[in-house]
N, C-alpha and C positions, 0 to 999 in steps of 0.2 A: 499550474493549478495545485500542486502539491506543496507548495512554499508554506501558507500558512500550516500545515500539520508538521514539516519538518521544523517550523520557528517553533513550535511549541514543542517537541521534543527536543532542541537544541538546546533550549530557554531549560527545559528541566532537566538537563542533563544526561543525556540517555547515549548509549553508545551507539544509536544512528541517529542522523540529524539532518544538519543544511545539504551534505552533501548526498548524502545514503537516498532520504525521498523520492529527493527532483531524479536522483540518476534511474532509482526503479520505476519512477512513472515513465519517462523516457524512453527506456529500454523497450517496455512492458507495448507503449506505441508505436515505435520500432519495427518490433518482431510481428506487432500485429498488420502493419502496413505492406512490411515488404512477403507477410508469406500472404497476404491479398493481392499483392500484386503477383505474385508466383502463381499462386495455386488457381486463383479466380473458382472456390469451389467451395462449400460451405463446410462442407464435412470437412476437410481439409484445414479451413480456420478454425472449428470446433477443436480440431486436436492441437492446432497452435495454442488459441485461447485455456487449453484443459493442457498444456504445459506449462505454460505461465504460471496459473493458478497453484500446479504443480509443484514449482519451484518458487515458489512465493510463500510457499507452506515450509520446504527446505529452509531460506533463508531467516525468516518467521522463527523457526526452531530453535536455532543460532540466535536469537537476540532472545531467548529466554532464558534465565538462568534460574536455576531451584535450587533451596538449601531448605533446613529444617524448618524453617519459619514461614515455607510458603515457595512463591513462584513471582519473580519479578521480571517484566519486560512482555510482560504478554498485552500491553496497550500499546506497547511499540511494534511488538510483530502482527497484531489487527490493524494497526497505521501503515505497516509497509504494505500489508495486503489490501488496505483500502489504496493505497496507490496506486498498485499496480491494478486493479478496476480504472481509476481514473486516467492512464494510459490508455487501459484499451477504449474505453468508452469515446475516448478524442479519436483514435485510428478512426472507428466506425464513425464521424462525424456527430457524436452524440454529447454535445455539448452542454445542454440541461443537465442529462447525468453523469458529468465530468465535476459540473458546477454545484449541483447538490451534493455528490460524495466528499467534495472538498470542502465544502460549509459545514455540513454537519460532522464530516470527521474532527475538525477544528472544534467545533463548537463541546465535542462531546469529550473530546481529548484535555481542553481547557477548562471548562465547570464540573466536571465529573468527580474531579481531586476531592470533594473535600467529602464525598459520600462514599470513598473507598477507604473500606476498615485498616485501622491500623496493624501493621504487623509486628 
């Protein structure tokens, strides 16, 4: 469900892409499956879920870079963090909002360009 957001950061050149997305939505499902199968506790997935988040803000950080002119890649690191949402929202069987995170990440990622000021 993350494909179209990584096509379009691939498509513009961004240093994560086809493979970076799909891996953090993945992951992001992953960790929320197997500590539901562990834990069977909510509080328990709350702090897996509030790690991810976590480290999805880590990794987020990493794809921004800043120089004088500004702050570039901070749509790429709200894109990986909108993935890793779409991860978890699939573990929990929440399929609508797997499918609207990925629409509209796409959609807002893709027409957005031309209303962001130049730098």
């Amino acid at each position: 469900m993350s494909l179209p957001i990584a096509l379009n950061r691939e498509l513009e050149d961004n240093g994560a892409g086809l493979r970076t997305f799909p891996l953090v939505t993945i992951a992001s499902c992953a960790f929320m499956l197997v500590g539901m199968d562990i834990y069977q506790d909510a509080d328990a997935e709350a702090r897996i879920m509030y790690g991810i988040i976590t480290g999805m803000g880590f990794i987020g950080g990493g794809a921004i870079f800043k120089n004088e002119s500004g702050a570039k890649g901070t749509a790429t690191a709200a894109g990986l963090w909108n993935t890793a949402a779409i991860g978890i929202s699939v573990a929990y069987g929440r399929y609508e909002i797997a499918i609207i995170l990925s629409v509209v990440g796409f959609l807002i990622l893709q027409f957005s360009k031309p209303f962001k000021p130049k730098s």
